[in-house]
N, C-alpha and C positions, 0 to 999 in steps of 0.2 A: 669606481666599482660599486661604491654604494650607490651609485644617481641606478645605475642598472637593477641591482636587489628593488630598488625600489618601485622602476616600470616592471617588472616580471613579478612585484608583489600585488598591485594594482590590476594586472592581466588576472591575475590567477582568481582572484575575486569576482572580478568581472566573469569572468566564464563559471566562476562555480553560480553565480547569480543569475545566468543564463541557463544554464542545464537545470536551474528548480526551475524556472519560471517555464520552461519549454515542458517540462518533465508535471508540471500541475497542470497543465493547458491539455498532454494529452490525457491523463488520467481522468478530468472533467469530463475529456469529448466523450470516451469510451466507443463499444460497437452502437452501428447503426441499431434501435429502437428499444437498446436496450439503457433502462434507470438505471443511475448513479447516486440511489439515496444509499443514507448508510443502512437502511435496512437491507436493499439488496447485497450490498457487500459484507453485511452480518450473515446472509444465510449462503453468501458464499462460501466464507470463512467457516461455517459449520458442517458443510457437505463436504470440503476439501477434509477439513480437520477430522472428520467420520471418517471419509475413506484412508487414509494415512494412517489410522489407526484400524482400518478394516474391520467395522461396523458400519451400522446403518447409523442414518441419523439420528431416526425415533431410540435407536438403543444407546448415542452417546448425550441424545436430550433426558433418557432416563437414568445415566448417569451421573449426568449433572446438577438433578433433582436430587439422587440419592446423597451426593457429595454435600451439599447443602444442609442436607436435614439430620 
């Protein structure tokens, strides 16, 4: 019983070491012509984060500014 625990311990790794390596590969690729710097995914993150909060951008960049100061 334990020779088994121990190939189904080894599986489970193995596939968890596949699902990142396949799961960085597609996030790298991204859409056709579109950059993958972090800057494009920072002002993703800021537009998504705007509308979720149901403002604009400019008004949650000027909250950001205010939060700061």
């Amino acid at each position: 019983m334990r020779k088994a625990w121990k190939y189904v311990g080894i599986a489970a790794l193995v596939a968890v070491l596949s699902l990142g390596a396949v799961a960085s590969v597609a996030l790298a690729q991204g859409a056709t012509g579109e950059t993958n710097s972090a800057w494009s995914y920072y002002e993703r993150f800021r537009s998504t984060l705007a509308g979720l909060l149901g403002v604009t951008v400019e008004e949650y960049d000027s909250a950001v500014v205010q939060a700061r100061d």
